[in-house]
KEGU-968071 format. One line per 10 residues: number of its first residue (from 0); their letters; for each residue x, y, z of C-alpha. Coordinates in nm, 2 decimals, decimal comma. Last residue first. Example, Ala and Ser with C-alpha at 12.3 -4.5 7.8 and 13.67 -1.06 7.14 Angstrom:
! KEGU-968071
1> SA> 1,37:-0,11:0,71  1,23:-0,45:0,78
END
This chain:
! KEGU-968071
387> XXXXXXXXXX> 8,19:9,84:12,30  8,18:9,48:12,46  8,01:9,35:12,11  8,30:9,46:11,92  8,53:9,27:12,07  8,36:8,95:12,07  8,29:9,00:11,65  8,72:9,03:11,64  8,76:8,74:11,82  8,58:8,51:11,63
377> XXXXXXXXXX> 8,64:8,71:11,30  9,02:8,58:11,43  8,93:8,26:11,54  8,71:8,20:11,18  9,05:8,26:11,00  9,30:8,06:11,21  9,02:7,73:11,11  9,22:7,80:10,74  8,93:7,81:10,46  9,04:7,70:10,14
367> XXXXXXXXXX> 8,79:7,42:10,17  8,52:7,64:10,18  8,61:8,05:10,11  8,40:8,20:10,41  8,74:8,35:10,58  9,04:8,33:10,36  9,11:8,67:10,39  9,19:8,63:10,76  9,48:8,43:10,63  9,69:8,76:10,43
357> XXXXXXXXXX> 9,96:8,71:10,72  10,00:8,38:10,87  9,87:8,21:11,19  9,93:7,90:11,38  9,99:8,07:11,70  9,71:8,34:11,64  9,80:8,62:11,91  9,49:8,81:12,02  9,57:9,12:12,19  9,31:9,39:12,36
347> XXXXXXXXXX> 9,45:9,70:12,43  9,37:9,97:12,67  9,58:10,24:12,63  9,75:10,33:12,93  10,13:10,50:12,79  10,27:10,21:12,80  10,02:9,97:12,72  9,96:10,19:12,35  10,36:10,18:12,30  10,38:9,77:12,42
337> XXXXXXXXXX> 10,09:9,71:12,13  10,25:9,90:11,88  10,57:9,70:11,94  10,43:9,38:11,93  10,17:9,49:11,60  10,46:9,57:11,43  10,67:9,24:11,54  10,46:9,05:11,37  10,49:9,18:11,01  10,67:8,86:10,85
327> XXXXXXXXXX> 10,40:8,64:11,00  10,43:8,32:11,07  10,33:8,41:11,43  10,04:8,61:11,35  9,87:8,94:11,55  9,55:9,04:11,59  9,50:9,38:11,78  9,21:9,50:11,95  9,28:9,90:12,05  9,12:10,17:12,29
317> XXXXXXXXXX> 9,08:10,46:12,17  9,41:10,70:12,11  9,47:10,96:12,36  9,85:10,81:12,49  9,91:10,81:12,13  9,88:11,13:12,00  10,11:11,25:12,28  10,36:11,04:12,23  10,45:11,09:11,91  10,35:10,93:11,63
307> XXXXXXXXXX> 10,59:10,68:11,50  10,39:10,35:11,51  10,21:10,52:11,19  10,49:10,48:10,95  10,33:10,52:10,60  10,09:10,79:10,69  10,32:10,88:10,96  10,58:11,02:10,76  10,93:10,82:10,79  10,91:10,63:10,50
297> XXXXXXXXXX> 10,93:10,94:10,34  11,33:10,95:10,39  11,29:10,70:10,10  11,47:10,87:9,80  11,66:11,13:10,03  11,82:10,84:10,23  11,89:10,61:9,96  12,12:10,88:9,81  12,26:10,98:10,15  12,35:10,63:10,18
287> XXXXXXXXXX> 12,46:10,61:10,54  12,68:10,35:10,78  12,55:9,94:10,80  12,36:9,87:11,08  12,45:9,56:11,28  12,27:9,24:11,30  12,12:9,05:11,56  12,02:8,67:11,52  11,71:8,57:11,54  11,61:8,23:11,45
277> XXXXXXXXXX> 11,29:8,07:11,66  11,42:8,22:12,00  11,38:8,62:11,94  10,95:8,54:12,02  10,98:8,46:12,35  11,23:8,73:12,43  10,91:9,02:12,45  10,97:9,23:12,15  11,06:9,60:12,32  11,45:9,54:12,30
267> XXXXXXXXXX> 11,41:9,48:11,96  11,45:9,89:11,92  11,11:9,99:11,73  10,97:10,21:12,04  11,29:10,36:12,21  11,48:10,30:11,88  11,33:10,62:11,70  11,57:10,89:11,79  11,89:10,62:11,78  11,76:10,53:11,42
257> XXXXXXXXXX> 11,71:10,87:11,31  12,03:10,99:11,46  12,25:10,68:11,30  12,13:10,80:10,94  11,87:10,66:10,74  11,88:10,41:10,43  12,20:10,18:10,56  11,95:9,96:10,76  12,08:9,65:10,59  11,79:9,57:10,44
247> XXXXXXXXXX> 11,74:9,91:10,30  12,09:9,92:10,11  11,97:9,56:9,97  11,65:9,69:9,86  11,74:10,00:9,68  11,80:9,86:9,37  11,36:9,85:9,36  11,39:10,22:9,32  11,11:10,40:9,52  10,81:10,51:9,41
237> XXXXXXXXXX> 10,59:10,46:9,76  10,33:10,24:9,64  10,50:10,01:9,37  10,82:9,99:9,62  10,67:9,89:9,92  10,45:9,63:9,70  10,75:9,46:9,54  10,95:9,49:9,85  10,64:9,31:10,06  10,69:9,05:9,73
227> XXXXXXXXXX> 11,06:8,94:9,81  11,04:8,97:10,21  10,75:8,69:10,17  10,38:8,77:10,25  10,11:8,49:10,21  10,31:8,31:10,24  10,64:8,25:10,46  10,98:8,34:10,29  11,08:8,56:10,52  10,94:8,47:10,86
217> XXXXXXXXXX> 11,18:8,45:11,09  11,42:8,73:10,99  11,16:8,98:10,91  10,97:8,84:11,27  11,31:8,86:11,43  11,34:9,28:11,35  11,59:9,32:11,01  11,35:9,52:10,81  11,31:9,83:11,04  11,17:10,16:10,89
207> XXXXXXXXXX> 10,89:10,13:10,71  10,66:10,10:11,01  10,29:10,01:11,11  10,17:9,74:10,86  9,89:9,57:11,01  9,82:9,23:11,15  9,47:9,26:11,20  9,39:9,63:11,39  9,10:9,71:11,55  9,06:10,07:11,69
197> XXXXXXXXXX> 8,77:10,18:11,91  8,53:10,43:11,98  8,65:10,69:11,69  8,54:11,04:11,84  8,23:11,20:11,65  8,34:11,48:11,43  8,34:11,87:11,49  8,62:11,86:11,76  8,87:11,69:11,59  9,23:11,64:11,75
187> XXXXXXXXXX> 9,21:11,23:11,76  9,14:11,28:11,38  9,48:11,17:11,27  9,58:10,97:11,51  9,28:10,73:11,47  9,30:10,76:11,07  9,69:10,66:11,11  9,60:10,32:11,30  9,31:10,22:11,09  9,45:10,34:10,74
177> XXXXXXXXXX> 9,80:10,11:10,85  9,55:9,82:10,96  9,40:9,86:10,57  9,75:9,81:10,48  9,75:9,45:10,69  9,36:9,41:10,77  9,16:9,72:10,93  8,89:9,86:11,16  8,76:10,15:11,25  8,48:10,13:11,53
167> XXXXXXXXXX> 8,24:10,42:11,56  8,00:10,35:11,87  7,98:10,70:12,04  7,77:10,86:11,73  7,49:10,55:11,76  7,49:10,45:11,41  7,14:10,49:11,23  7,28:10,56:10,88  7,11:10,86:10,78  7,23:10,98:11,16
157> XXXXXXXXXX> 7,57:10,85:11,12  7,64:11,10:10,75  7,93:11,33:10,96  8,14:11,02:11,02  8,08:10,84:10,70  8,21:11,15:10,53  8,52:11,14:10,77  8,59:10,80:10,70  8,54:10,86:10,31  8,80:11,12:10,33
147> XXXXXXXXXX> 9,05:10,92:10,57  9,08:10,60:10,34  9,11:10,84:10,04  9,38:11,02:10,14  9,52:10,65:10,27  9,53:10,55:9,92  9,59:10,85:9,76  9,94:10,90:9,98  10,08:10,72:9,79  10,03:10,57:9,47
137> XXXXXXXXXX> 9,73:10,58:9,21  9,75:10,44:8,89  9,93:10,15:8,96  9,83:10,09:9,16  9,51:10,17:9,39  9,17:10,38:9,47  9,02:10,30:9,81  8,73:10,08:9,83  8,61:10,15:10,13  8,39:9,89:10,35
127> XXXXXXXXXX> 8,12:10,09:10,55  7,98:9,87:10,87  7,65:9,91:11,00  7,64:9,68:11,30  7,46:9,38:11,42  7,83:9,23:11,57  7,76:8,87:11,39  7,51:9,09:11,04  7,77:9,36:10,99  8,10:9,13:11,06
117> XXXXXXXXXX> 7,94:8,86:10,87  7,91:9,09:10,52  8,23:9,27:10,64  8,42:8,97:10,57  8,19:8,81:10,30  8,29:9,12:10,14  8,68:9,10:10,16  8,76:9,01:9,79  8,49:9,21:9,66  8,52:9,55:9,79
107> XXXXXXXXXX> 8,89:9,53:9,68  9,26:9,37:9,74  9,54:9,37:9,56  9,79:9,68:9,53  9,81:9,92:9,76  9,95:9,65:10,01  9,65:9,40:10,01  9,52:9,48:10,30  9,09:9,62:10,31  8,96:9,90:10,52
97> XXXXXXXXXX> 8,67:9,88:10,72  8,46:10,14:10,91  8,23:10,03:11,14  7,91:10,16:11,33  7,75:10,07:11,63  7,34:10,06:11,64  7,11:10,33:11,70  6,87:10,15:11,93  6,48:10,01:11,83  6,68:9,83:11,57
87> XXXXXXXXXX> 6,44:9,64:11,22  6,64:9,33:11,17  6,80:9,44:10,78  7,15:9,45:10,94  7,33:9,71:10,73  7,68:9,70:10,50  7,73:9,96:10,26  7,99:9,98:9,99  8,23:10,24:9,91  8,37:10,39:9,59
77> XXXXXXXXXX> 8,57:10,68:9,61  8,51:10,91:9,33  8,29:11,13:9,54  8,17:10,93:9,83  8,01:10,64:9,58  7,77:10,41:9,70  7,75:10,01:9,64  7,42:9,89:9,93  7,38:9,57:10,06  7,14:9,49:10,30
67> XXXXXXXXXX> 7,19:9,20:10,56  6,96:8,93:10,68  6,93:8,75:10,38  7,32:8,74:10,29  7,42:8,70:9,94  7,72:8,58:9,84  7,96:8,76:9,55  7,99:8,59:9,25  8,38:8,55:9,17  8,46:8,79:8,87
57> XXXXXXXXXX> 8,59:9,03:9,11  8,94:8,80:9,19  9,00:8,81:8,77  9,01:9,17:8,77  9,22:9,24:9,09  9,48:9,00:8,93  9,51:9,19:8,62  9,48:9,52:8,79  9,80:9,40:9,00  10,01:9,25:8,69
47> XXXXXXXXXX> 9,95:9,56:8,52  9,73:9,63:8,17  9,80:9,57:7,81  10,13:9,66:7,79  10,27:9,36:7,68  10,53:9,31:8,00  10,25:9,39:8,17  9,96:9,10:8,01  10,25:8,88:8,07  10,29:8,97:8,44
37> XXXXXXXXXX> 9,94:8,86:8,51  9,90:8,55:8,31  10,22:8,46:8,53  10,05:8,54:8,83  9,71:8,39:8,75  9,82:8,09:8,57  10,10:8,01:8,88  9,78:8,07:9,12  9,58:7,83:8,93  9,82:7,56:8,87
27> XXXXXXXXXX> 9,91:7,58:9,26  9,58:7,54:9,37  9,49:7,28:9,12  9,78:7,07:9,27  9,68:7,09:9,63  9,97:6,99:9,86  9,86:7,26:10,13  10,14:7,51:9,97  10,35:7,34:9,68  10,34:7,69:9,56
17> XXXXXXXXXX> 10,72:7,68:9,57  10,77:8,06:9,69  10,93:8,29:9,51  10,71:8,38:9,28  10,53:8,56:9,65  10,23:8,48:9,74  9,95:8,71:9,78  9,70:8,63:9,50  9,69:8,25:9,65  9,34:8,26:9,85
7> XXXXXXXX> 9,17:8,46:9,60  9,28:8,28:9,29  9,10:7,97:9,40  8,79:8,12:9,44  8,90:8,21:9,11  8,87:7,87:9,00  8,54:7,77:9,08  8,43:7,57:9,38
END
């Protein structure tokens, strides 16, 4: 195994946790070279801790697959990478459309291709992966700009492709769940496209609103996302003041009629009790910073915020799969967007990983530093797909 196999699986946690993580020493030497190598080469000016990191994941050989044809493209200066079954088809076959996590900031075509790799060959799909442009150059909204323009080029190229124009599945992993989610609403209204099949989302990020729900609480200091870094990427992608954090914490960033408009779908009265009992403790808002308030009232756009579309986008959204994590600080995103598609009759399909955490799906294919959560969720993922 080389060393930036090693890399991979610890690029997500947080300095403050103790890296002691699975009791592997070289892990944790690795990930603390990485990291502080990283913010070095930043505080030098040589490059950012993020593209440092993202260069030293891409070095890893990537795996070849026999049975599956591999194809880098370019959709204008988005890069994108083909994925097709070389079996010869005498059907169109279902398409896919990935999006990597990694807030914005980690995270490429390389890191997640034995991902989409399996997912092409186990569901006998064409799947695009797109390699959306990231920090620090490019903060929001390119990423998701991106996301949705190489979607919709994908979407008007499925007879070059062979994809059967009623089998389009978009599907996404933490930010690249956020694409998923907000690409569905978005194009729900588009007559000249084909309409998206299906929707699966892997423990995405669906709000910017609410950091005190029991999952924040729970799980804050839980790799591969702790409070301290999901601030770090929040920030770096939307441009807002890191001295912010404590005023957002304690809910003081929007005013009392934002929070009453919007607490019939993130109100913690919709998380079913069973998952309030592991150290949840309610806490009250704290009154206005108009300062804070017209830094990050953005938060509020759907492109960041996607559980806030309105009604009725949602109730003509495609059905959903959604994975979500118990140690995982963004649990209670895909709880809530689950009970909003149920309510108003979207089918969904949930699949809650008990011993899961966020970023572990990424660790699928990686050997030793493979967590048996990680082949449950491609498990359940590749049964989806097959019913469509």
């Amino acid at each position: 195994m080389q060393p930036c196999c090693v890399h991979t699986v610890l690029l997500g946690f947080s300095l403050s946790f103790p890296w002691d993580f699975r009791g592997k020493e070289n892990q944790r030497s690795h990930g603390i070279h990485c990291l502080c190598a990283g913010r070095i080469f930043e505080k030098l000016r040589i490059c950012s801790m993020p593209e440092f990191v993202r260069f030293v994941h891409d070095l890893q050989p990537l795996k070849k697959d026999p049975d599956v044809r591999v194809t880098d493209l370019r959709y204008g200066t988005i890069p994108v990478r083909l994925y097709q079954p070389k079996a010869s088809s005498c059907t169109l076959r279902r398409g896919i459309v990935f999006y990597h996590g990694g807030g914005g900031i980690l995270g490429s075509l390389n890191t997640h291709h034995s991902i989409c790799c399996h997912l092409s060959k186990e569901s006998d799909a064409v799947l695009l992966a797109v390699g959306y442009r990231k920090l620090p150059q490019h903060k929001s909204p390119v990423p998701i700009r991106d996301c949705l323009a190489a979607t919709i080029r994908f979407l008007k190229s499925l007879k070059t492709y062979g994809v059967d124009p009623a089998r389009v599945v978009v599907c996404g992993e933490s930010a690249g769940g956020a694409a998923a989610a907000f690409i569905c609403q978005n194009l729900v209204d588009s007559p000249d496209l084909p309409k998206i099949r299906a929707q699966i989302l892997i423990y995405p990020t669906l709000q910017c609103l609410d950091f005190q729900s029991p999952s924040y609480q729970q799980n804050k200091n839980i790799p591969l996302l702790s409070l301290s870094f999901l601030f770090y990427c929040l920030c770096s992608y939307l441009d807002i003041s890191p001295s912010w954090k404590s005023t957002v914490l304690k809910g003081a960033h929007l005013p009392a009629e934002v929070w009453e408009k919007y607490r019939k779908w993130i109100g913690v009265e919709n998380i079913p009790e069973r998952f309030k009992k592991r150290g949840y403790r309610w806490m009250p808002r704290e009154p206005l910073n108009e300062d804070a308030y017209q830094e990050a009232k953005f938060m509020l756009d759907l492109a960041n915020s996607p559980l806030l579309a309105e009604d009725e986008v949602v109730f003509r959204l495609p059905e959903a799969c959604i994975v979500s994590c118990e140690y995982d600080l963004l649990r209670d995103h895909s709880l809530l967007y689950k009970k909003r598609l149920e309510d108003l009759r979207v089918p969904v399909t949930w699949h809650h990983m008990e011993d899961g955490f966020h970023g572990v799906f990424a660790t699928f294919d990686m050997g030793f530093l493979s967590f048996p959560c990680s082949s449950r969720i491609m498990n359940a993922v590749v049964h989806f797909l097959k019913g469509l």
